[in-house]
C-alpha positions as CSV (number, residue, x, y, z in Angstrom):
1,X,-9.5,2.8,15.6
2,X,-9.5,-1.0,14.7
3,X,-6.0,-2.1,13.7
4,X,-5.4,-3.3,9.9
5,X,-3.5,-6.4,9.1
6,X,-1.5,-6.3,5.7
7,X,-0.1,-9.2,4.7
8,X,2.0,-10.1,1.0
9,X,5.2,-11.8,0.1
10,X,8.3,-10.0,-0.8
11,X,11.4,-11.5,-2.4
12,X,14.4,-10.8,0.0
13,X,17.8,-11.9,-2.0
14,X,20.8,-12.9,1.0
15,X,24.2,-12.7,-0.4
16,X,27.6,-13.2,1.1
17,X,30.3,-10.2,1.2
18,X,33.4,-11.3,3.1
19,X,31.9,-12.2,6.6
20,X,29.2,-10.9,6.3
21,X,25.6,-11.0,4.9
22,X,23.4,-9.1,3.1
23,X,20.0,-9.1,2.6
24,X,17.9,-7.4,-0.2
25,X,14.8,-6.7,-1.6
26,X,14.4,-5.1,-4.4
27,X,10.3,-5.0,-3.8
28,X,11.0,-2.1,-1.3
29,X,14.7,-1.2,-2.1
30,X,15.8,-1.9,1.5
31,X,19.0,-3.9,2.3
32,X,20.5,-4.3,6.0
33,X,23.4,-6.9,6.9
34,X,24.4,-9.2,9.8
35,X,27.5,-11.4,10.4
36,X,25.3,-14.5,10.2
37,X,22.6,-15.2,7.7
38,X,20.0,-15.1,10.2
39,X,21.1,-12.1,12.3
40,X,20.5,-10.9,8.0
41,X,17.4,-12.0,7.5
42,X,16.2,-10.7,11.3
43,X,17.3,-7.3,11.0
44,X,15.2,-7.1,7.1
45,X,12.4,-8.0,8.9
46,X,13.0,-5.4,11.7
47,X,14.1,-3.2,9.0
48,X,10.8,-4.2,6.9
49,X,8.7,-3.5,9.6
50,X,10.1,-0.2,10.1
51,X,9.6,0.8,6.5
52,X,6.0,-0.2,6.8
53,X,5.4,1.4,9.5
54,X,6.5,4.9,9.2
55,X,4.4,4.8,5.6
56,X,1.6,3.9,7.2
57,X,2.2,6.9,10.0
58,X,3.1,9.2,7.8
59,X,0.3,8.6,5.1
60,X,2.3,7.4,2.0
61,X,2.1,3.7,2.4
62,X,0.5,3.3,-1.1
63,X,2.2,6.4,-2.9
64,X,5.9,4.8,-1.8
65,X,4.9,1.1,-2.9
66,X,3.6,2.6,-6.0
67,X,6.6,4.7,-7.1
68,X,9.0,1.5,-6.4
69,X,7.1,-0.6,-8.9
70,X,4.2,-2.3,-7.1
71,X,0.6,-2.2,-9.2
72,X,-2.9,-2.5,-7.6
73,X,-4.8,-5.6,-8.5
74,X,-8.1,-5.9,-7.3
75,X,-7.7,-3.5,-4.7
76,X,-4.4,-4.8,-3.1
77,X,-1.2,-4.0,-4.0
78,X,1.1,-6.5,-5.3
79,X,5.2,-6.2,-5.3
80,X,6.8,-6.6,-8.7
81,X,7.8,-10.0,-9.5
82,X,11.9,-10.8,-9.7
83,X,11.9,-12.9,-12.9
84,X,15.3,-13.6,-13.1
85,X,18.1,-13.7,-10.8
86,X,21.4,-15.0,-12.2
87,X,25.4,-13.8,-12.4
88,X,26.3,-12.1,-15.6
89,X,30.0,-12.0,-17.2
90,X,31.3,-8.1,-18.1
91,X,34.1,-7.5,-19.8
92,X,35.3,-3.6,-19.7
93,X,37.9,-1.7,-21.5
94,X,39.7,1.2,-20.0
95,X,42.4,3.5,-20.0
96,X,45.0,3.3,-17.5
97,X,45.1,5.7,-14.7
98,X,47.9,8.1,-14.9
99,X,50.6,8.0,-12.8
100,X,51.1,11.2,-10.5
101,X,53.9,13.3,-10.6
């Protein structure tokens, strides 16, 4: 059987925790870390791949795509589109824990 090549663009978010990095995307809700940013970015992709590849195996590529969001467009299936990315203030109001006896 003649291999298939699938190609799109997905939007991978890196962020910094500690030492460490993490990336993200949401397009396949898959994150993975690495102590550099590109030891981050090369364990997505081998992390990506992975994902993609089992689907495929196992016969759900476009079921699993589908339930995290993506839509068909002319017979391809396109990621969702982050429109925003941006750091938001919250303010929360709580009780304070009990101390234990």
């Amino acid at each position: 059987m003649p291999r298939q090549r699938i190609q799109f663009n997905l939007p991978v978010s890196i962020l910094k925790e500690g030492k460490a990095f993490v990336a993200y995307s949401p397009a396949i809700d898959i994150s993975t870390v690495g102590e550099t940013f590109e030891e981050a970015q090369q364990r997505f992709e081998e992390a990506a791949n992975i994902f993609f590849e089992e689907t495929i195996e196992h016969q759900t590529f476009e079921e699993a795509l589908l339930e995290l969001g993506w839509r068909k467009e002319n017979k391809r299936l396109v990621p969702p589109i982050v429109i925003s990315n941006q750091t938001k203030l919250f303010s929360l109001s709580h009780d304070a824990p009990t101390p234990h006896a």
